[in-house]
Backbone as a ProteinNet text record, in pm:
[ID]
protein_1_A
[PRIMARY]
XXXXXXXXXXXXXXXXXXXXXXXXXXXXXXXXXXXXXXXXXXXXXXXXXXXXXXXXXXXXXXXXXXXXXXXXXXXXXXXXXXXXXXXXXXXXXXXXXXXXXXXXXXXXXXXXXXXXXXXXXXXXXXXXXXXXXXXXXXXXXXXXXXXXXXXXXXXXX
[TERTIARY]
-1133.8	-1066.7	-947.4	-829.8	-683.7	-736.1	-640.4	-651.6	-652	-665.6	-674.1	-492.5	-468.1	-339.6	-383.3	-273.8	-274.8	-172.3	-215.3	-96	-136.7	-76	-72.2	69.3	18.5	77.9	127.1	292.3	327.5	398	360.3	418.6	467.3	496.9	538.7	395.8	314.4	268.1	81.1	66.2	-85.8	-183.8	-138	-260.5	-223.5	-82.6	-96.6	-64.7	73.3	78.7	16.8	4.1	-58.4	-162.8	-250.9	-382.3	-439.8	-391.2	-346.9	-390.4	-240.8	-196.9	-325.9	-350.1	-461.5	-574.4	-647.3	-759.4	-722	-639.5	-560.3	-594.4	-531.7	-512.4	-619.4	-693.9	-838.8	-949.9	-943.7	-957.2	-976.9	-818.9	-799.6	-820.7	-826.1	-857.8	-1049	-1121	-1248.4	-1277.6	-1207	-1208.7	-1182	-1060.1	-988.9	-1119.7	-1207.2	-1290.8	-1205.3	-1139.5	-1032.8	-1074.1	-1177.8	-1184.7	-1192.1	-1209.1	-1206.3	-1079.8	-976	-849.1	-762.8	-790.4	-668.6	-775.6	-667.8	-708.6	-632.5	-689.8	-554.3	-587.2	-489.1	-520	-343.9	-373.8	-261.1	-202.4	-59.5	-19.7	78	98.4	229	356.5	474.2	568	549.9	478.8	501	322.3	343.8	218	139.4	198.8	152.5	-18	-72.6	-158.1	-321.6	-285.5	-326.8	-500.4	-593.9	-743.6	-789.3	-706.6	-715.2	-747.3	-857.8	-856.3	-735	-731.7	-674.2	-615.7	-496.7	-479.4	-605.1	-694	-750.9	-750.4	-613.5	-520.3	-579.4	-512.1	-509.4	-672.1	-779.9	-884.7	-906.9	-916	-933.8	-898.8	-777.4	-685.7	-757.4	-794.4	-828.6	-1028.3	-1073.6	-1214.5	-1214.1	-1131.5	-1123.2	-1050.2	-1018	-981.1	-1106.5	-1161.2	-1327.4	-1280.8	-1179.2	-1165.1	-1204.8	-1240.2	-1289.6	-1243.4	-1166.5	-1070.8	-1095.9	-1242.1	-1256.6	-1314.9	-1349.7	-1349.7	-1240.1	-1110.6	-965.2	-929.2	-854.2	-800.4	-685.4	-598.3	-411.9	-433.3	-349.8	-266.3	-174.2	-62.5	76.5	125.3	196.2	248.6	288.3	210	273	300.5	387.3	425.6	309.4	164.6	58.4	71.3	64.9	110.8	190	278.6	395.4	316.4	281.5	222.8	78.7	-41.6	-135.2	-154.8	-20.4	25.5	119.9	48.9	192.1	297.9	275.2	338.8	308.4	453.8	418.4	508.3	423	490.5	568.7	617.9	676.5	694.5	669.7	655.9	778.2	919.9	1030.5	1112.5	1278.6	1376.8	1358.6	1378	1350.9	1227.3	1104.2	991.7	1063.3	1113.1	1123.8	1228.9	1356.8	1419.1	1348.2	1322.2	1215.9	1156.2	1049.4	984.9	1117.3	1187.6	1279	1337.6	1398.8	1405.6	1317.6	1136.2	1049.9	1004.7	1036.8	1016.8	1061.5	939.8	991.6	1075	1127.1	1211.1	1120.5	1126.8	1076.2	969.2	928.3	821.8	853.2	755.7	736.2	667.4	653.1	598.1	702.2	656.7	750.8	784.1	861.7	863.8	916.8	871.1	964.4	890.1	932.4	909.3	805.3	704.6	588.9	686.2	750	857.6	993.2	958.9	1060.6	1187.3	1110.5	1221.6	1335.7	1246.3	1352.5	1425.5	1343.7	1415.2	1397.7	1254.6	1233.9	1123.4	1161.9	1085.4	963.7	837.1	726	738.3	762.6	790.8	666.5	736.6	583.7	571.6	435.1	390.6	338.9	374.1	263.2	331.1	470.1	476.3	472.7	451	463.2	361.4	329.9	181.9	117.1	-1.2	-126.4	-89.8	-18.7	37.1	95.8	167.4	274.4	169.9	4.2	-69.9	-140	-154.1	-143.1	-27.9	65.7	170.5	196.5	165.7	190.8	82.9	-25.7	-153.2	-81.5	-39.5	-17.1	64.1	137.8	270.4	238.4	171.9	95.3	-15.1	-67	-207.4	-120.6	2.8	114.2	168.2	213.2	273.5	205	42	-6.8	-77.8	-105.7	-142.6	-40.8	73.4	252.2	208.5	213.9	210.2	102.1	-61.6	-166.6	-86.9	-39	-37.1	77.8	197.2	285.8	278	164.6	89.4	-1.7	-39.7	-108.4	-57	47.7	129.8	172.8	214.6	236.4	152.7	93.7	-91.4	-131.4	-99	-139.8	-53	83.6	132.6	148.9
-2206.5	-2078.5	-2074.5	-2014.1	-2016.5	-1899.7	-1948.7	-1810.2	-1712.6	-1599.7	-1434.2	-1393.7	-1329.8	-1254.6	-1131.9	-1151.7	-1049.6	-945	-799	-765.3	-652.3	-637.7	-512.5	-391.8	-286.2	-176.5	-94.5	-93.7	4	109.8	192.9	336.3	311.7	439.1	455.1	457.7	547.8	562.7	525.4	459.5	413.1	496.4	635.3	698.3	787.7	830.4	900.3	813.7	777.7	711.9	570.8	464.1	325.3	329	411.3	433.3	503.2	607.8	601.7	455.2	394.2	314.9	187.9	161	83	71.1	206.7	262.2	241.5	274.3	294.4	169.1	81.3	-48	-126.5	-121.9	-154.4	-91.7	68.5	150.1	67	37.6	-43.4	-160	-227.9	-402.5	-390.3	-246.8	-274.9	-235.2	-136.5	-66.2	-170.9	-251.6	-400.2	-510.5	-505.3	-609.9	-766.2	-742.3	-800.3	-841	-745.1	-787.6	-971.2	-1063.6	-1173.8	-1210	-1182.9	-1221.5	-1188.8	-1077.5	-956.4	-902	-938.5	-879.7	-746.4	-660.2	-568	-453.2	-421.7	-420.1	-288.7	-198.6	-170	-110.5	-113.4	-107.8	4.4	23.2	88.9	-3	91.3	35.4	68.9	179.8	249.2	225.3	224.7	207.6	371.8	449.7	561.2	621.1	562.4	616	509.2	367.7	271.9	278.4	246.9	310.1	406	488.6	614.1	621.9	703.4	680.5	729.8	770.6	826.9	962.7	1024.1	1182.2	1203.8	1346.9	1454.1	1424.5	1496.6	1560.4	1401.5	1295.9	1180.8	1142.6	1164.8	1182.4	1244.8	1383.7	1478.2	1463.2	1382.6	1422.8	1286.4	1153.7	1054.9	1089.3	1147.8	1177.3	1249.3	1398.3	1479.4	1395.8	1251.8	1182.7	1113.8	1074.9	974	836.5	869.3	726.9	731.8	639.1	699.1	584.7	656.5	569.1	628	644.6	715.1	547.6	450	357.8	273.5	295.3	285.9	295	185.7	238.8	216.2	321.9	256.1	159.9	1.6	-74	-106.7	-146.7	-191.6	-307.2	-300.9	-471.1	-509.2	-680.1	-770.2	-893.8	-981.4	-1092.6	-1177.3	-1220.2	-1256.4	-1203.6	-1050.6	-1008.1	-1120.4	-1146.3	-1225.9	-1342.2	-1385.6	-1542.2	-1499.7	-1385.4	-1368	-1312.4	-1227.3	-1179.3	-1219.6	-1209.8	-1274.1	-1214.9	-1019	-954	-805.7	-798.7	-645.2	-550.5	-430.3	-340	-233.7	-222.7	-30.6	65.3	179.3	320.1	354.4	350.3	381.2	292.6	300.5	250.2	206.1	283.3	283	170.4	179.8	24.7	-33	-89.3	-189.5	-282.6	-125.3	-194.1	-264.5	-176	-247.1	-329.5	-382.8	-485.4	-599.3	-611.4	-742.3	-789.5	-667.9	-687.8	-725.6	-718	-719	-887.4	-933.6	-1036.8	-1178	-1217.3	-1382.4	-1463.2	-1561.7	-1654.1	-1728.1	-1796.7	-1860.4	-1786.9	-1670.8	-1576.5	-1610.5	-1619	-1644.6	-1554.7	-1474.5	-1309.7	-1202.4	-1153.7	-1100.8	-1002	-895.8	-778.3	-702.4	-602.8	-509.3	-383.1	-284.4	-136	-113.8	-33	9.7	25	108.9	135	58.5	-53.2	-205.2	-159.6	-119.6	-152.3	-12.2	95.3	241.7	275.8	166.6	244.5	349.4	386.6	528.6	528	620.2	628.2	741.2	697.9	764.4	820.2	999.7	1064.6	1136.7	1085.2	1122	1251.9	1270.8	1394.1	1477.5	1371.2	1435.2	1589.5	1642.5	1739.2	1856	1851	1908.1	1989	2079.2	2113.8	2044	2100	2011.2	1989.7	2003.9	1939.4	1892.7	1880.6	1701.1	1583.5	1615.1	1513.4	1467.1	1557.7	1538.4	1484.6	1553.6	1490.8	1316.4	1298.2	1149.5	1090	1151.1	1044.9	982.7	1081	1067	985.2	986.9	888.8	741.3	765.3	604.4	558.4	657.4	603.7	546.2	591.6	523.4	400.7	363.7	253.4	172.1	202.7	78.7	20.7	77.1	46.7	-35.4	-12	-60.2	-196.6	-213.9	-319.8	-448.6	-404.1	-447.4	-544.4	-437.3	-506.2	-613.3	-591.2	-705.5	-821.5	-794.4	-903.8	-967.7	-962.3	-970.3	-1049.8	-1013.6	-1075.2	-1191.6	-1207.8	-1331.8	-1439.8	-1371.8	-1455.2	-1577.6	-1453	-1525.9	-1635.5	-1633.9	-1710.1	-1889.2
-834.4	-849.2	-752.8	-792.4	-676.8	-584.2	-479.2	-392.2	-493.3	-348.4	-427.3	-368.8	-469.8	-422	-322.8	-193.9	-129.1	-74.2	-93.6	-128.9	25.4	102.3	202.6	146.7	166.3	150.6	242.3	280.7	413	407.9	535.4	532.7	674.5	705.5	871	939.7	947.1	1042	1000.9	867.1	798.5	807.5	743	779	595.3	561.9	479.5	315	336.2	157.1	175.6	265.3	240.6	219.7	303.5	297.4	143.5	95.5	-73.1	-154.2	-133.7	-230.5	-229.3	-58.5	-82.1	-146.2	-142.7	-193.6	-372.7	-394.6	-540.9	-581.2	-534	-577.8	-630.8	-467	-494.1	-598	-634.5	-741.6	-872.2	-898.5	-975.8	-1045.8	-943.1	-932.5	-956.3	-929	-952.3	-1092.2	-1122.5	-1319.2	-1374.2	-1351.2	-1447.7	-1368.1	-1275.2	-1293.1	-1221.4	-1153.9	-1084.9	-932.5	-846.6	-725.7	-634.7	-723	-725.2	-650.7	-745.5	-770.4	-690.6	-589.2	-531.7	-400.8	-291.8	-171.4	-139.7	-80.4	-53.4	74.3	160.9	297.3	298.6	422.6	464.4	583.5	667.7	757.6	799.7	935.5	943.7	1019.1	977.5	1081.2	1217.4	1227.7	1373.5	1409.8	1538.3	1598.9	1696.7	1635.6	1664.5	1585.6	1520.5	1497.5	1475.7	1535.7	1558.6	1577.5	1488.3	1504.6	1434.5	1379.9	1361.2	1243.1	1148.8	991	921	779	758.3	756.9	741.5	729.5	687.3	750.7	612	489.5	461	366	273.7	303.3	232.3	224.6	264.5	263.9	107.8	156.7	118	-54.9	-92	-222.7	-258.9	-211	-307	-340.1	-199.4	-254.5	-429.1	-412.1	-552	-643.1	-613.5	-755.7	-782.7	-704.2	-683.3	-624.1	-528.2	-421.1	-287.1	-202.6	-103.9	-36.7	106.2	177	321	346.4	511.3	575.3	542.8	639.7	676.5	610	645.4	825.4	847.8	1006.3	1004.4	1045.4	1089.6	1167.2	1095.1	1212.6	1197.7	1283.2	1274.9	1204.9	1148.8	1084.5	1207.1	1179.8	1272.1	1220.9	1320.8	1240.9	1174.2	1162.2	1119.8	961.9	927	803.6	708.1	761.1	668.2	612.8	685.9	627.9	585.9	562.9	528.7	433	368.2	225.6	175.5	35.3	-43.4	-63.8	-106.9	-105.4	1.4	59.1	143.4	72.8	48.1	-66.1	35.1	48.5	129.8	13	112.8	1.5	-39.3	50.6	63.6	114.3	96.1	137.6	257.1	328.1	509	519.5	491.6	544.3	444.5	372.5	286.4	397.7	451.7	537.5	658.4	741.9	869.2	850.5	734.5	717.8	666.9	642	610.3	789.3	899.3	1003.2	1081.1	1046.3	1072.2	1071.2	956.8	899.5	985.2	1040.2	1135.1	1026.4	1094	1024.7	932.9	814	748.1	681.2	625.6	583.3	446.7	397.5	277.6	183.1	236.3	209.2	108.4	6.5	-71.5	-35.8	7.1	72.7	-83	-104.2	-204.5	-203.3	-261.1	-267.6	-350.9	-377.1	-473.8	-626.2	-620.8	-737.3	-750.5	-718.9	-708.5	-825.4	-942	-1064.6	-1031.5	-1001.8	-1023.4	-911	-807.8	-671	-644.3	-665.1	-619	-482	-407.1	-310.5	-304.8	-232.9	-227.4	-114.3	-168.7	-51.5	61.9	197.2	302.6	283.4	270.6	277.2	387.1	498.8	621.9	681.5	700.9	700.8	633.1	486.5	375.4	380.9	273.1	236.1	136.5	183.3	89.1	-32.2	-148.4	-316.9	-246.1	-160.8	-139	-191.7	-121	-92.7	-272	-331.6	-477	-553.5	-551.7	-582.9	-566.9	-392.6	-354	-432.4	-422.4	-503.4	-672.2	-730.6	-870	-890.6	-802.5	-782.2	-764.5	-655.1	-621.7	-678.6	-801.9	-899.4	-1024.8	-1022.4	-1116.6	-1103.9	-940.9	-877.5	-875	-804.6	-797.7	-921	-1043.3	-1168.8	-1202.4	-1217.6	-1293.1	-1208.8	-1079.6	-961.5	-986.7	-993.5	-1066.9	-1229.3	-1316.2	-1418.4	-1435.4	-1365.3	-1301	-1255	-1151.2	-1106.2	-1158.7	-1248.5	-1360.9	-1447.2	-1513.9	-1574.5	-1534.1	-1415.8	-1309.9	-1295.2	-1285	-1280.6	-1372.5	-1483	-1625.7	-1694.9	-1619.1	-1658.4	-1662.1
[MASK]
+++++++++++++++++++++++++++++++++++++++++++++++++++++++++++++++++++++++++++++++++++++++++++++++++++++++++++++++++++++++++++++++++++++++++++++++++++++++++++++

């Protein structure tokens, strides 16, 4: 059997949209019967919340979908990341940027955005009110499905 693809998912601070997208992913990869195939893990740029589970809020919005992402902990991307995934996704413009500055010389690690094709960014919700945190879910139960079946496609080829 080939390796498993591994994909880490980043935000700023790993507590509100990665922690999402991870759970999502993995969601996913267990409905499609996929866990074999696909590792998936996620980080922040910032090391401010390091240990820490996730938001509530981000708690709170994937339980009422039926995901459950409370044994989640923020940690920071570090250079180890690059060479231990194949691909690192960012939610937005901004990590997509930091993680390429981020990126040691010779990384072989794919860096691109959750919404690669539209260029759209997954907006943080952590100051917002609580529907930001719905909103972001729906968004990222979209991204990381589109992402899954991409990779997929890749796969199979």
């Amino acid at each position: 059997m080939p390796d498993k693809t591994r994909v880490l998912f980043v935000c700023l601070g790993n507590i509100c949209r990665s922690p999402l997208a991870e759970g999502l992913f993995l969601h996913h990869l267990q409905t499609a019967n996929l866990l074999d195939a696909y590792d998936a893990d996620s980080a922040g740029t910032g090391a401010w919340h390091v240990g820490n589970p996730p938001d509530p809020r981000s708690i709170a919005v994937a339980a009422v979908n039926g995901v459950d992402i409370t044994q989640q902990r923020a940690q920071q991307v570090e250079d180890v990341h690059f060479s231990e995934f194949d691909y690192l996704v960012g939610m937005d413009h901004s990590n997509v940027a930091r993680l390429k500055r981020l990126a040691p010389a010779g990384s072989v690690a794919t860096v691109r955005m959750l919404f690669e094709h539209s260029g759209q960014d997954v907006p943080d919700p952590y100051f917002g009110e609580n529907d930001g945190f719905q909103r972001v879910f729906d968004m990222v139960f979209k991204g990381t499905k589109d992402l899954l079946d991409e990779l997929e496609s890749k796969r199979k080829r």
